[in-house]
N, C-alpha and C positions, 0 to 999 in steps of 0.2 A: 445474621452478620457473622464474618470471620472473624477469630479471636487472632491474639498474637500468637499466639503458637504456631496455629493453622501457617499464616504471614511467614514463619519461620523456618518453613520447609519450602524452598523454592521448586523442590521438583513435587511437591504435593497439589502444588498450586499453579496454574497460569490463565493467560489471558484467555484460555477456552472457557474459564471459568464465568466469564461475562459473555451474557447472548446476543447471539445475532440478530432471534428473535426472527427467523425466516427472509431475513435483509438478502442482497447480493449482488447491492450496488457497485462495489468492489469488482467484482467480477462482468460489470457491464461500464468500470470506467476505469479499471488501474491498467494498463501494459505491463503481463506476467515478464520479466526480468527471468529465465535462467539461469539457472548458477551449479554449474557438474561441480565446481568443488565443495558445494555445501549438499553432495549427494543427488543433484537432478541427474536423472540417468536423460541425456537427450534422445536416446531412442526408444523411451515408452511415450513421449510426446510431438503431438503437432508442432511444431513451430514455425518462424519464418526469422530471418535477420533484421532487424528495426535500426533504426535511431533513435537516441535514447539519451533526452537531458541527463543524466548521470554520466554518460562516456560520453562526451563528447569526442567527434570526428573516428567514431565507431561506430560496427554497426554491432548488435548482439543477439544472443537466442531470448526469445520471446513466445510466449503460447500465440498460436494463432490467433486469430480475429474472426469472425461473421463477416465476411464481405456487406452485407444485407443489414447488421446490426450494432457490426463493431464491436461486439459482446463476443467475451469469452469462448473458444468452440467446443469448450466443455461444461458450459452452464447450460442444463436442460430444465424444464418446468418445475422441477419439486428442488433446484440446487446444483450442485458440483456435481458435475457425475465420478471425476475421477479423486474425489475427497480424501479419499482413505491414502490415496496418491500422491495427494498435491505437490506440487511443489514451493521449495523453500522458502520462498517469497510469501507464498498463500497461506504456510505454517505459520510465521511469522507475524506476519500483518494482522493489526487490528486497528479499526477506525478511531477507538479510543486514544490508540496510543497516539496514532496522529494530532486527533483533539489535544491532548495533552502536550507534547513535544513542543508544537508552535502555542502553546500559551507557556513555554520555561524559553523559548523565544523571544530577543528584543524586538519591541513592534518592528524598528526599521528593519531588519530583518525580516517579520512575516509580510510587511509590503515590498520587499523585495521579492521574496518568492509569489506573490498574491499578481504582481506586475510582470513575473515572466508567462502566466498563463500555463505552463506545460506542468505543472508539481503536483497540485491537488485540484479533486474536480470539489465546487462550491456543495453539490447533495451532499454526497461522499463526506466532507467536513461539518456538516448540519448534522449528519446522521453518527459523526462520532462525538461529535460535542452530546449528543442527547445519550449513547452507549457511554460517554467518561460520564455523567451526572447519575447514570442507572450505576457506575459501580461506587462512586462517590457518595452515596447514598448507603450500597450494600458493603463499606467497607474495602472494596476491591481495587480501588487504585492502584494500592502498593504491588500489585503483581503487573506493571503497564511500566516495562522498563524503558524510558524513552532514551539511554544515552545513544545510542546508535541512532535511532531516527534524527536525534537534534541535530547528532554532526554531519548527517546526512545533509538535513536540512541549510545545516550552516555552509557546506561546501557547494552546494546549489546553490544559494544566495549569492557566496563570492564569483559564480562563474559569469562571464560575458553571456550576455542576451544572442544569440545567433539569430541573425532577418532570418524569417521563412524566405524560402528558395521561391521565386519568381522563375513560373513557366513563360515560354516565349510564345508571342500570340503568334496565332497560325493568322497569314494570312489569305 
């Protein structure tokens, strides 16, 4: 278990701290976001322009995709290939902190987000609720800072549902 102390150095400590445990669901269902001002250099990486519930009527940098899988085109068999690389998002992100954020969430809220379909994938959220009760267990919560994920959360919730775009049938 971590003591207070430990708790007390925030650069001693973070959410690397809680394991993946070989996981990389993440990387076979989130859309890598981009971001040159939190240091993505876009030219060490694949990308393509997306659309992306967060900007709406934008498009953004994004890691590529697997045509074939949809997955990551940097998740190879044993993981990330470019890890030591990743980017901001991928530093960032842990499944926990998601499990956690939408439980300091009002429910109408996470059925808000839960009814637009495009926020979180349902494994993805199974598989952090089970990584928040591994650190909840070892002490480790307090290093799962959700303020950023919640307002994230809460500024998705307020946005309008956009219809999927309807292709025109061929006839």
């Amino acid at each position: 278990m971590i003591s207070a102390n430990d708790l007390s150095s925030p650069a001693s400590l973070d959410q690397n701290v809680i394991p993946c445990d070989g996981c990389v669901l993440c990387c076979k269902s989130d859309q890598v976001i981009l971001h040159p001002e939190a240091g993505d250099n876009l030219l060490s990486y694949v990308w393509d322009l997306v659309a992306s519930p967060l900007y709406p009527g934008q498009v953004v940098p994004a890691l590529k995709r697997d045509p074939a899988t949809g997955h990551c085109v940097y998740l190879a068999g044993n993981g990330c290939s470019i890890h030591d690389r990743r980017p901001a998002v991928c530093r960032r992100f842990h499944c926990a902190r998601t499990a956690l954020a939408l439980e300091r969430l009002p429910r109408a809220t996470v059925k808000a987000l839960a009814r637009r379909g495009d926020v979180f994938d349902e494994a993805l959220l199974a598989r952090g609720r089970d990584r928040l009760q591994h650190a909840r267990e070892r002490g480790l919560e307090p290093v799962l800072d959700t303020d950023q994920q919640v307002a994230a959360f809460e500024r998705i919730a307020a946005m309008p549902v956009r219809a999927p775009q309807r292709r025109p049938r061929r006839r």
